[in-house]
Every structure is written in C-alpha cells, then in structure tokens.
C-alpha positions, 0 to 999 in steps of 0.5 A: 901817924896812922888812924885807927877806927874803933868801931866797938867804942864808936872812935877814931884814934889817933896815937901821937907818942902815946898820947891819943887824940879821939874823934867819937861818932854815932852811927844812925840810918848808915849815917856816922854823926862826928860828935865829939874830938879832943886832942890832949892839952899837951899837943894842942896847937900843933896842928894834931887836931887838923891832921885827926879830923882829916884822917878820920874823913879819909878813913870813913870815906875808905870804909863808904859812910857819909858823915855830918859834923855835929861837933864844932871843931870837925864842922870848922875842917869839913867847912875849910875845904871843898875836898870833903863837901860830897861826904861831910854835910 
C-alpha cells in the first residue's frame, strides 16, 4: 500500500482495494496540522488506520514538513512510539 499526498486537497490517501482512508491537514507557518482521518467502516480493525497514520508521518518526513497532531487518532500513534517525537509535536 502505497500513500499519496494530495496536496491540492491538503490529503493524504491511502487506496485499500478501492476504498480510500484520508488524513487531512492544513498547512500554517510551514507547519502541516494533521486534523482529521477516517478510515471506511468496512476496514475498520485491521490495523489500515495505523498503517495510514505512519505512512503519512514517513511521507511528510520525505517531503521535510514538521507536523503537530490536532486529531486524536494520529496524536494516539505519534504518542505510541519515540520514532516520530523530532517530527510530530
């Protein structure tokens, strides 16, 4: 699974068989704020919300933005491991 970085619609998307899980951001002062990712209900608890969250923090770190977790979900993963902590405030 690959991500893709939508930056016309401030998105990150993940393709799972067609069904697309999202991260949204804005961007302020360089700074990109993770506000908001649904994953569809049908692939709920499979782990596709995790696997979303990280490839979006390995993309953004590719692309050289520094990030702050304003929804729950991706501030619960930064949180979870040390790997993110010089990138996700």
């Amino acid at each position: 699974m690959e991500i893709e970085h939508q930056k016309e619609k401030n998105r990150f998307v993940l393709n799972v068989d067609g069904d697309i899980a999202i991260v949204e951001y804005n961007i302020k002062n360089e700074i990109m704020y993770l506000t908001y990712s649904e994953v569809p209900s049908n692939l709920r608890g499979q782990g596709i919300g995790k696997i979303l969250v990280e490839k979006t923090f390995e993309q953004l770190t590719k692309e050289g933005y520094k990030a702050v977790a304003i929804c729950s979900y991706v501030k619960l993963i930064a949180e979870r491991s040390n790997k993110w902590k010089d990138i996700i405030s």
